[in-house]
TORMI-895021 format. One line per field, with one value per residue (C-alpha): y, x, z. Coordinates in Angstrom, 2 decimals, always signed. Example, Ala and Ser with C-alpha at 12.3 -4.5 7.8 and 13.67 -1.06 7.14 Angstrom:
c2 -4.50; -1.06
c1 +12.30; +13.67
c3 +7.80; +7.14
//
This chain:
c2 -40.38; -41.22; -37.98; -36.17; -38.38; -37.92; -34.27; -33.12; -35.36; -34.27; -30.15; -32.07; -33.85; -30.69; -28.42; -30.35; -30.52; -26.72; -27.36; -30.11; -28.22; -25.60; -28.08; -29.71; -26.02; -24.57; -28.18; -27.39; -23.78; -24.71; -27.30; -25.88; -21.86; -18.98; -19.14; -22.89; -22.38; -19.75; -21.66; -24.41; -22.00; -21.14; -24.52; -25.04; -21.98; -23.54; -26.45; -24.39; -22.61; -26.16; -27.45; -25.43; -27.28; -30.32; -30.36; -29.82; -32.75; -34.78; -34.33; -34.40; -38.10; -39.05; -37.87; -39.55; -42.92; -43.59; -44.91; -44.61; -43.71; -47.65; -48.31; -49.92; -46.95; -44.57; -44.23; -43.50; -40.95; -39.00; -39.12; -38.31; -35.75; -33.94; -34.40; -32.98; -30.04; -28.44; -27.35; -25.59; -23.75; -23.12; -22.10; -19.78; -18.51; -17.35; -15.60; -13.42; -11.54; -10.46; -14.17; -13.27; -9.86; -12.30; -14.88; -12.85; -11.14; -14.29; -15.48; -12.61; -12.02; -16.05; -15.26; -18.08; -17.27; -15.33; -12.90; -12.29; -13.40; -12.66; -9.11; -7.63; -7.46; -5.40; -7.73; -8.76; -10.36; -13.85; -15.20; -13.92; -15.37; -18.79; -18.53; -17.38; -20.95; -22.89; -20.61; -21.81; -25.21; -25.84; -24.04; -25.96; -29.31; -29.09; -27.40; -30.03; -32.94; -31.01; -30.36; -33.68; -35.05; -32.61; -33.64; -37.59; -38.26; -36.37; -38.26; -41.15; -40.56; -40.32; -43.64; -45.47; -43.82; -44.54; -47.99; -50.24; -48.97; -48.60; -51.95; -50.17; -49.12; -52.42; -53.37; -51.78; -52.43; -50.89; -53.27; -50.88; -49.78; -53.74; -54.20; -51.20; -51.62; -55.34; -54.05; -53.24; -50.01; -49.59; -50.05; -47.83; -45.38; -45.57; -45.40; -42.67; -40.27; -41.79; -40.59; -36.80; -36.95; -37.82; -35.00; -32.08; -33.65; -33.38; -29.90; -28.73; -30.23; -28.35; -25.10; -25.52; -26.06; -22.67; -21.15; -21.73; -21.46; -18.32; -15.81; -17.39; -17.77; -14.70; -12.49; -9.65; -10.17; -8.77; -6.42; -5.55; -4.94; -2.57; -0.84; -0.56; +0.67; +3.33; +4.69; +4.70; +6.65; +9.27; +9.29; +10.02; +12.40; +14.40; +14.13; +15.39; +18.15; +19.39; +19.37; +21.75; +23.87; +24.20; +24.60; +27.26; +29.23; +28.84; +28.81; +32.51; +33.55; +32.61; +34.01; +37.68; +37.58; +36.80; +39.52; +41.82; +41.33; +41.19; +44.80; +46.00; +45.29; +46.52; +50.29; +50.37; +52.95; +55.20; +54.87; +53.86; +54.33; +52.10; +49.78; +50.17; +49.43; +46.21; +45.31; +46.03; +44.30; +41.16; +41.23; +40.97; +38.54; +36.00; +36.98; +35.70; +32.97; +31.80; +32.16; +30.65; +27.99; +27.28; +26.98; +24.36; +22.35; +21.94; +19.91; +16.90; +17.48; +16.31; +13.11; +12.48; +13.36; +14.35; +18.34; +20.76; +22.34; +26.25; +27.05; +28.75; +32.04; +33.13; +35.24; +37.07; +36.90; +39.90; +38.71; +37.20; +38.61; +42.17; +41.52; +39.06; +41.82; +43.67; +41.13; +40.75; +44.32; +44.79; +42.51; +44.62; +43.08; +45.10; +43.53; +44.75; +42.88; +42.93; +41.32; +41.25; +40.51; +39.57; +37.36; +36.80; +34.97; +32.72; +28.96; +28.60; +25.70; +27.21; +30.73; +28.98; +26.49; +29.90; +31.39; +29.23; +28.79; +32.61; +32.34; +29.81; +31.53; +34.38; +32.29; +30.90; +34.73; +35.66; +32.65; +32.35; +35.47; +37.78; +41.15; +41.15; +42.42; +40.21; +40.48; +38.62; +38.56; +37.12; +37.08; +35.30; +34.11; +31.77; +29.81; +29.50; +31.41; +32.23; +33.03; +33.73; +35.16; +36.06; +37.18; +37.09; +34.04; +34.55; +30.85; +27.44; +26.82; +24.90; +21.74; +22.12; +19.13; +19.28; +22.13; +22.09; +21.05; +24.41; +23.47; +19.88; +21.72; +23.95; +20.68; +18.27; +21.34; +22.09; +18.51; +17.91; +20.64; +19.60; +22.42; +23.32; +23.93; +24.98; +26.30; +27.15; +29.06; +30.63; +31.09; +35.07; +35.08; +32.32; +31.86; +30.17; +29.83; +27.66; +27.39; +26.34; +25.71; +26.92; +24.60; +21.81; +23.69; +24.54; +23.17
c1 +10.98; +8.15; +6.65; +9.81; +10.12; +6.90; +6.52; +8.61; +6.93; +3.80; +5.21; +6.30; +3.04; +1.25; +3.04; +2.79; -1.33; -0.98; +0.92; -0.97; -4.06; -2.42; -1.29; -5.10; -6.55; -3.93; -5.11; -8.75; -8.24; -6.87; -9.31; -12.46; -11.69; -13.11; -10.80; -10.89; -14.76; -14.48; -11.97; -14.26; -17.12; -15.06; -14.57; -18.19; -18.80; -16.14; -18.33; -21.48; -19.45; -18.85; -22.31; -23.42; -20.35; -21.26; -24.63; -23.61; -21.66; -23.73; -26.38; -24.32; -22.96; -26.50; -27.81; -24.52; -24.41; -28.56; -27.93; -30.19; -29.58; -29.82; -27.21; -23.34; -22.20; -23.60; -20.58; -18.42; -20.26; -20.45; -16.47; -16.15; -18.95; -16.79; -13.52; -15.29; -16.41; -13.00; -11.48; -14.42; -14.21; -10.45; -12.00; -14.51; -11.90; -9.41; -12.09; -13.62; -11.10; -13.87; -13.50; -10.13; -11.37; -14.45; -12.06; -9.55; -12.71; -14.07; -10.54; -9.56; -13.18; -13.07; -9.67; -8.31; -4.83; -2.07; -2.90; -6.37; -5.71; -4.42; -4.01; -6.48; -4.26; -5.19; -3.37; -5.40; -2.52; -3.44; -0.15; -2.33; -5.37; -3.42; -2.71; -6.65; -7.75; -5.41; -6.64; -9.96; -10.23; -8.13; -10.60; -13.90; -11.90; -11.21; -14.26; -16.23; -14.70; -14.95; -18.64; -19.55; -18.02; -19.68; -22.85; -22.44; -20.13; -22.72; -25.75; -23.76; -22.21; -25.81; -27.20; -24.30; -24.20; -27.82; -28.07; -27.43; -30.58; -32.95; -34.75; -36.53; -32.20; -30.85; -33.93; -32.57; -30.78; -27.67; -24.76; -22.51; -23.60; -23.20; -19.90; -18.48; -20.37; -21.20; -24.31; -22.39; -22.32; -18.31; -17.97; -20.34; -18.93; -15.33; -16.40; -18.76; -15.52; -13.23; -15.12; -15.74; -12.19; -11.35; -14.19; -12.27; -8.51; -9.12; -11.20; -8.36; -5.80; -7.18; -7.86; -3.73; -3.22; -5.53; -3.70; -0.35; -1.45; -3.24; -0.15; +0.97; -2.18; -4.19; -1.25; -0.06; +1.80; +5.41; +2.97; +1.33; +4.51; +6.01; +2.42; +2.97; +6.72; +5.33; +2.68; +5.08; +7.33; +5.17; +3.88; +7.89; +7.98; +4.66; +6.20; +9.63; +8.01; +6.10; +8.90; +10.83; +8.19; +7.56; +11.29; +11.78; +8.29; +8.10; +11.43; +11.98; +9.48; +10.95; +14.50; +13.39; +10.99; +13.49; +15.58; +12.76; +11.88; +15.35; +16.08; +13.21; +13.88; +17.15; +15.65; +12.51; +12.92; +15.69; +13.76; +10.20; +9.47; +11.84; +10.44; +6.95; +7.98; +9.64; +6.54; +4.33; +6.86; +6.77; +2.47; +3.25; +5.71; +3.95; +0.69; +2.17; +3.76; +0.30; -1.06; +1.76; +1.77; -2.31; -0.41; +1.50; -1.21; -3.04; -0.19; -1.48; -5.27; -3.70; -2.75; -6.18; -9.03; -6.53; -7.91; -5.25; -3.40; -2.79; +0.13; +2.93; +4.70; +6.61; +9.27; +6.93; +4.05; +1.95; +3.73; +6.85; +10.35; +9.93; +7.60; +10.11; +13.45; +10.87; +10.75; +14.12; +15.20; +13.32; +14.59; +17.50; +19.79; +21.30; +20.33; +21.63; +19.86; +19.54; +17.21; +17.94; +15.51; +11.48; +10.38; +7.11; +8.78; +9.86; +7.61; +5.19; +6.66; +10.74; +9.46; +8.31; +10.75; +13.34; +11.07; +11.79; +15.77; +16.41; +13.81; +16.02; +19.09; +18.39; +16.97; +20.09; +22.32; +19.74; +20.41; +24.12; +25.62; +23.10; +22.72; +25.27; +25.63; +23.79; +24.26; +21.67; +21.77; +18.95; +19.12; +17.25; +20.05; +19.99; +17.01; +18.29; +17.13; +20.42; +20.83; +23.63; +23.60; +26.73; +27.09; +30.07; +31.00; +29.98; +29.13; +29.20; +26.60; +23.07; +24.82; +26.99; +26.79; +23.28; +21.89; +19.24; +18.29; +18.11; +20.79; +19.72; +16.76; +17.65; +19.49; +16.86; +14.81; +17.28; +17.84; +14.28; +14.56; +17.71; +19.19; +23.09; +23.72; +27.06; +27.56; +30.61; +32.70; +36.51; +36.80; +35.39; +32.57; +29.74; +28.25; +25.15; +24.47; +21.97; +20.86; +17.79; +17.35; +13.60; +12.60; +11.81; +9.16; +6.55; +3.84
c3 +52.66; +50.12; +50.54; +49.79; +46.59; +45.39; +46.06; +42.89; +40.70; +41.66; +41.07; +37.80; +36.82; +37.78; +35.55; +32.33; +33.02; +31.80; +28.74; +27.97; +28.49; +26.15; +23.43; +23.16; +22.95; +20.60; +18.35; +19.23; +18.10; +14.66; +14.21; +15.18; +15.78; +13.50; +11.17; +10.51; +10.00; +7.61; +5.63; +5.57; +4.34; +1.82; +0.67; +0.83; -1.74; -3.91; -4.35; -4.54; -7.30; -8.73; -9.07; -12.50; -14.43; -12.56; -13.04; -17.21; -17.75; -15.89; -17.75; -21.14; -20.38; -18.88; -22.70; -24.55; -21.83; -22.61; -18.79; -15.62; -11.67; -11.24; -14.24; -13.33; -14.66; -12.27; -10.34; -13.07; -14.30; -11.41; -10.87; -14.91; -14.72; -11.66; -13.76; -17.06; -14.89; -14.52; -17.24; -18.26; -14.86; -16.07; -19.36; -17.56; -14.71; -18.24; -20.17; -17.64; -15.81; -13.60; -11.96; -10.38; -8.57; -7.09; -6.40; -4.51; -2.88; -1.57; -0.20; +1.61; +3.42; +4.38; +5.44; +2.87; +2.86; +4.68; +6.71; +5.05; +1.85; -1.19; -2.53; -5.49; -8.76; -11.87; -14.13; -17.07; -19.60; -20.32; -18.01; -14.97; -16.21; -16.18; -12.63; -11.89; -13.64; -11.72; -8.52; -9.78; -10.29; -7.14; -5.18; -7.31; -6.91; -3.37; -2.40; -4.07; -2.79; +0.78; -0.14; -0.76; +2.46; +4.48; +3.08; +3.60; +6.66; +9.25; +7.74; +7.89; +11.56; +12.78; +11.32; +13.12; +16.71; +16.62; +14.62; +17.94; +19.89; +16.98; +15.84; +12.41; +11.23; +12.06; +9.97; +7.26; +4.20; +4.66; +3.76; +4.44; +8.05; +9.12; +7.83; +9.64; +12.67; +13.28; +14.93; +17.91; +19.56; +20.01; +16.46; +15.87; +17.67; +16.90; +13.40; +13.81; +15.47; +12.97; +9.55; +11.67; +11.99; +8.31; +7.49; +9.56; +8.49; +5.22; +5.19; +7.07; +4.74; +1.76; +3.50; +3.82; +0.08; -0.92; +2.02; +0.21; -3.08; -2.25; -3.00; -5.95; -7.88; -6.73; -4.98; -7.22; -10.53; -11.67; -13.16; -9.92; -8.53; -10.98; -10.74; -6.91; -7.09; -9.77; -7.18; -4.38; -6.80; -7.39; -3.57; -2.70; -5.18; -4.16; -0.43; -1.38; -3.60; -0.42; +1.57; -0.78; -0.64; +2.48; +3.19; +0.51; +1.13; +4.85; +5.88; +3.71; +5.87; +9.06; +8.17; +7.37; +10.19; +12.81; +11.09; +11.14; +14.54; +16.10; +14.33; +15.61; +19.56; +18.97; +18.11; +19.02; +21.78; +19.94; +16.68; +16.76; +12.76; +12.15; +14.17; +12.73; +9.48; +10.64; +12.07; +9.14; +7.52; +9.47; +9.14; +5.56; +4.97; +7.62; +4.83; +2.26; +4.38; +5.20; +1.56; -0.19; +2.36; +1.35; -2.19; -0.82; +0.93; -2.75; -3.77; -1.52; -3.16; -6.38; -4.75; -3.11; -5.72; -8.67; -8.60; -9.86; -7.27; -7.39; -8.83; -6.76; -7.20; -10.08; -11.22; -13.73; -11.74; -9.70; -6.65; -8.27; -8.02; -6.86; -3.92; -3.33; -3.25; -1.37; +0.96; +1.42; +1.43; +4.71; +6.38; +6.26; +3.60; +0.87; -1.79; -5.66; -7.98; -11.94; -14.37; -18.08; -20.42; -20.07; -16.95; -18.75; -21.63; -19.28; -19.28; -15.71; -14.82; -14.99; -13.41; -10.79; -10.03; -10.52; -8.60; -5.45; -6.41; -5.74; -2.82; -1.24; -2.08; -0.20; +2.59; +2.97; +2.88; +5.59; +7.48; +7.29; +6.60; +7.97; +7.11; +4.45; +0.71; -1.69; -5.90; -7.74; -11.38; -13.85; -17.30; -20.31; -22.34; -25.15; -24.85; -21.04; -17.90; -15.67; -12.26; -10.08; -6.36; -4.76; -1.20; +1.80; +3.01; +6.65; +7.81; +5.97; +3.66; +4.28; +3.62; +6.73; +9.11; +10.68; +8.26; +6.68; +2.86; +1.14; -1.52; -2.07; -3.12; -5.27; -6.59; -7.16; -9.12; -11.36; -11.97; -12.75; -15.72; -16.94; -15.83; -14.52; -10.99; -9.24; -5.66; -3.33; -1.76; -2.48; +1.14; +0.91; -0.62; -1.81; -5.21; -6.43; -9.69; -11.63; -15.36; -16.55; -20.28; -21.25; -23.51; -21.31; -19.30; -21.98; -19.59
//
């Protein structure tokens, strides 16, 4: 009957040993682990950063106080000496701006705040050199008190674990040593572990304040922030730009090709010239694919060492428009198309951006209605380039459920030139049609 009673305590007893164990090495970790020591080294550096201010007032009230090591007032001028110190390490910490990229540095290689520490900030306005001098002289004040306690309580724990059995100590004239210890080794000892533990509580109790403080005083600035939210801007708008492009340039490509290549199958043993020239025609769109696609690819060099990237097609370029109806055309799409007036009035940046709007638009009458009439009319009207493409309405448009993003395209360029865009259908046919005033792409 006892066994049977004492069994499930013992299960009991024996499983809280493991969570006991767990709980002292969890405590042990935060004490003594890798990142409590480098915390505490960077507390130590803040008071090795402390000692030139110290070490200047000190000897300014020595001078002013006429008063020696052995003097009453020795004490007191080592606490006012230490308190004199730190608002001239504010002063320093506000004038050089340098001190917050060293601080911040320091904190995040020491691992003094959350996760890592704090974040660089390029914030130089005198509110964010306020918040490095308060970063500052928290880290010199704590740091320094830490420094100094590191430097005594060791010493100190070693005279009294060993006072008891040494004769020449007990000797001694240390006041103090007796009236903790009594002379007695238990004393000596509890003392001893009691003044390491006030030593680690209290380096570990103002590694916590820097920790907390950490994002406040060094993390990034309202500044920083609008900084960061500008660069993500422009990385969404280099990653959006590259998609339209590779949408408009690539996915051209693919529509006439699969044309191309499905015309050709279809007669390539009742007509076999046709279905050379289909070929040769596919070899040179997929060219151009692949170099206007290299065109493409520059746009992310201008994001990661700021070159120029080469500019794309154009309406009014070698390879602009009519390579493009060329294009087209052989694909098998009868195409009537009409310019009026000169492409090569028209700005880089809007012949280019036009450039890909008709591209698209024809991707889109390959891919939806096939090999179906197409009118495209251009025309350099007052101060505005026009454009309007008008073809069967076959299939829904690209912004069908699950289709792709040739129209939002088109959209977001002619939004970003202040341009007009309009596109739909009357139920027989489908009209795109876009203006793009000229003036606002002098560039």
């Amino acid at each position: 009957m006892a066994d049977r009673t004492q069994g499930p305590m013992a299960g009991t007893a024996g499983a809280a040993s493991p969570r006991t164990r767990g709980a002292l090495s969890r405590a042990g970790s935060a004490l003594f682990g890798r990142s409590a020591r480098l915390r505490w080294v960077h507390l130590i550096l803040g008071g090795a950063l402390l000692m030139p201010f110290y070490l200047l007032t000190h000897t300014a009230l020595n001078v002013l106080a006429h008063a020696d090591e052995g003097s009453d007032v020795w004490v007191a001028q080592q606490f006012g000496a230490f308190g004199l110190a730190l608002p001239i390490a504010a002063a320093t910490a506000a004038a050089f701006p340098l001190v917050r990229d060293l601080e911040g540095a320091a904190a995040r290689a020491l691992g003094a705040g959350p996760e890592g520490g704090p974040t660089p900030s390029a914030d130089r306005t005198w509110a964010a050199r306020v918040r490095t001098s308060c970063w500052f002289v928290l880290h010199l004040g704590l740091g320094g008190i830490v420094s100094g306690l590191t430097l005594a309580i060791p010493p100190a724990a070693v005279v009294l674990l060993t006072m008891p059995f040494s004769a020449r100590l007990r000797a001694t004239e240390l006041s103090w040593s007796h009236a903790l210890t009594l002379g007695h080794p238990a004393p000596a000892l509890l003392t001893a572990v009691s003044l390491l533990a006030l030593l680690t509580l209290t380096a570990q109790g103002a590694a916590a304040i820097l920790a907390r403080c950490s994002t406040e005083l060094l993390g990034p600035t309202p500044l920083d922030r609008l900084a960061e939210a500008e660069q993500r801007t422009v990385r969404l708008a280099l990653r959006n730009r590259l998609a339209r492009e590779l949408h408009d340039s690539v996915g051209h490509a693919l529509s006439a090709v699969t044309l191309q290549a499905g015309a050709a199958r279809k007669v390539l043993d009742r007509d076999p010239e046709f279905a050379r020239q289909a070929l040769a025609a596919i070899e040179e769109t997929t060219r151009r694919a692949v170099a206007e696609l290299d065109d493409v690819l520059g746009l992310l060099r201008e994001d990661s060492d700021g070159s120029t990237a080469p500019p794309g097609p154009a309406l009014g370029g070698p390879d602009g428009l009519d390579a493009l109806l060329d294009r087209t055309r052989a694909a098998g799409v009868p195409l009537d198309a009409s310019v009026d007036g000169d492409l090569r009035e028209v700005p880089p940046m809007v012949s280019r951006e036009a450039y890909r709007i008709v591209q698209e638009g024809l991707s889109n009458a390959l891919r939806h209605a096939g090999r179906v009439p197409v009118r495209l009319r251009i025309a350099v009207v007052d101060g505005a380039l026009e454009i309007e493409m008008v073809n069967p309405a076959m299939a829904p448009p690209s912004r069908r459920a699950g289709g792709g993003r040739g129209l939002i395209g088109v959209e977001e360029r002619t939004a970003a030139l202040r341009g007009r865009f309009e596109a739909g259908s009357d139920g027989a046919r489908w009209r795109l049609r876009v203006v793009l005033p000229l003036g606002v792409g002098n560039r």
